[in-house]
C-alpha positions as CSV (number, residue, x, y, z in Angstrom):
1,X,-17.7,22.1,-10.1
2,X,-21.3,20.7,-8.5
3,X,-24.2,20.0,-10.4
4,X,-26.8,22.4,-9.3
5,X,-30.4,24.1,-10.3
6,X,-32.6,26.2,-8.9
7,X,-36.6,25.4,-8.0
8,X,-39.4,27.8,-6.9
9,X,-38.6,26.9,-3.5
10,X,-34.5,27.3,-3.7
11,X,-31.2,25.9,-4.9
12,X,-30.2,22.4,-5.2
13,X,-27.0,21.4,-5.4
14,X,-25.4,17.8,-5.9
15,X,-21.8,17.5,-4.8
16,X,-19.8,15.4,-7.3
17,X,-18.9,12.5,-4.2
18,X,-22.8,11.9,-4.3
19,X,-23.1,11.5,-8.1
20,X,-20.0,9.0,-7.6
21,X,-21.2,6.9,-5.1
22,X,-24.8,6.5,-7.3
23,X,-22.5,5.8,-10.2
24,X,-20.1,3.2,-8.3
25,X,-23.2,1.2,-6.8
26,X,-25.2,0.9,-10.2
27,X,-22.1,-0.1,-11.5
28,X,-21.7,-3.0,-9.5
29,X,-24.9,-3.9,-10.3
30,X,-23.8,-5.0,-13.8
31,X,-23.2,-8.7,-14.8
32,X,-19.2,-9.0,-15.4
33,X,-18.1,-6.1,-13.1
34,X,-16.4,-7.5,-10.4
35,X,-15.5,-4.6,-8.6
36,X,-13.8,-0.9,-8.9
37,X,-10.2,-0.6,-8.8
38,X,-7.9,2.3,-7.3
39,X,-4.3,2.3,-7.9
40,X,-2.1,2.0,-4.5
41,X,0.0,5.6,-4.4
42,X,2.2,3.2,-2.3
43,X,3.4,0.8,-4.5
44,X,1.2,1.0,-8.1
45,X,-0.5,-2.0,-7.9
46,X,-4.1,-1.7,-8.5
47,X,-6.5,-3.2,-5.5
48,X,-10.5,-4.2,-5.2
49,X,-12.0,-1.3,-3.0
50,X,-14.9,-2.4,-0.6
51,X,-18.2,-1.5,-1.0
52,X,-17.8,1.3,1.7
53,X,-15.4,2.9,-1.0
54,X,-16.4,2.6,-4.3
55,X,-16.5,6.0,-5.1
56,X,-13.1,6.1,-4.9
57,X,-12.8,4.5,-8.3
58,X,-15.2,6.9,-10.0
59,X,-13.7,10.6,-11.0
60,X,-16.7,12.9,-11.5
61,X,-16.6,16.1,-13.5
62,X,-19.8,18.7,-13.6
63,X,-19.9,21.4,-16.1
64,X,-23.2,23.4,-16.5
65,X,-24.8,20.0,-15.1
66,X,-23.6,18.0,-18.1
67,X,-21.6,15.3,-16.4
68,X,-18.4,13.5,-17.4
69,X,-17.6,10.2,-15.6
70,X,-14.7,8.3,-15.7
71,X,-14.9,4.5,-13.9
72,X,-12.0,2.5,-13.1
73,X,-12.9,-1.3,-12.9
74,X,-12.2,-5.2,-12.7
75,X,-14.0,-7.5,-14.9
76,X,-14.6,-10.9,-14.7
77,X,-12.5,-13.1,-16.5
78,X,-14.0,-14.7,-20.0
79,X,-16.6,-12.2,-20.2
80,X,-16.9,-9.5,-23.3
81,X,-15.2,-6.3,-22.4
82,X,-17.1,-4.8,-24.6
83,X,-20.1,-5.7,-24.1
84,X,-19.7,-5.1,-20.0
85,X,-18.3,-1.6,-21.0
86,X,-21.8,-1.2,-22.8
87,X,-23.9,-2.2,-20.5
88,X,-22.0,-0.5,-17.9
89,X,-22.7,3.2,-20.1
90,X,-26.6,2.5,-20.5
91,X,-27.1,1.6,-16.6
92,X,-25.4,4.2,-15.3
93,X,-26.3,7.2,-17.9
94,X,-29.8,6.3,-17.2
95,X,-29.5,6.2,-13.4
96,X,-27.9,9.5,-13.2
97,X,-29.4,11.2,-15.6
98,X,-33.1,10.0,-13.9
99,X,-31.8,10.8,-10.4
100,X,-29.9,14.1,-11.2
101,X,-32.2,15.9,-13.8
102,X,-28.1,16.1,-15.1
103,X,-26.8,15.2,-18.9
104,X,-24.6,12.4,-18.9
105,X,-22.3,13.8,-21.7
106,X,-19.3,11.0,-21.2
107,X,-18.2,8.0,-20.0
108,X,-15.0,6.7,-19.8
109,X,-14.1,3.3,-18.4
110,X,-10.7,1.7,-17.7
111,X,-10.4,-2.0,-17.2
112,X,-8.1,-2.1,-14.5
113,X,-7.9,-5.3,-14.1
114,X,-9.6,-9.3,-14.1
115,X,-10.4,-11.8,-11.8
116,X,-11.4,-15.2,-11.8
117,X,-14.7,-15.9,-10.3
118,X,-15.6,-19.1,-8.7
C-alpha cells in the first residue's frame, strides 16, 4: 500500500520505491554502514549494491501512513553493531518521518554482512 493524504488542493501520494530510496541514502550516510546488501536469487550469496540501487536493500511497507522498514546492510568491520543499528533507527525515523508527514512505526535491520575498510 502507498502512503498518501489529502490537502485543500488534492491528494498526495508517496509510492513505497520513493520512501526506500530516502531511506537507503540517509542510511548510507551513517558512520559504520558500508553499504546495503541484496541476496543473489542466482547463487545466495549476498553482494554490495551500487549507489544507483540501494533501494533494493530496503523493503517498505505503508499501512494508514504508519511505515514499517526493513534494511538489509554491511557493516564495517570492528565497529558496534549495536550502536550502528541505533544510529541507523534515529537518522532514518527522523528523515522520513520529516519528509513524509508519515509514522515510522518499525525498523528492522539485518546485518548482512562485514567488510574491512582500508
Amino acid at each position: 500500500m502507498k502512503g498518501k493524504y489529502t490537502t485543500d488542493y488534492g491528494k498526495v501520494v508517496i509510492e513505497n520505491s520513493v520512501i526506500a530510496k530516502m531511506a537507503g541514502m540517509k542510511a548510507l550516510e551513517c558512520a559504520g554502514i558500508v553499504g546495503m546488501a541484496a541476496l543473489s536469487k542466482r547463487d545466495g550469496l549476498v553482494k554490495l549494491l551500487t549507489r544507483n540501487s540501494i533501494s533494493k536493500g530496503v523493503k517498505v511497507e505503508v499501512q494508514n501512513n504508519d511505515v514499517f522498514l526493513e534494511f538489509h546492510v554491511i557493516v564495517a568491520f570492528g565497529v558496534s553493531i549495536e550502536t550502528v543499528a541505533a544510529n541507523l533507527m534515529d537518522a532514518v525515523k527522523y528523515q522520513v518521518e520529516r519528509t513524509t508527514g508519515f509514522t515510522v512505526k518499525k525498523i528492522s535491520i539485518i546485518v548482512e554482512g562485514v567488510r574491512v575498510i582500508d
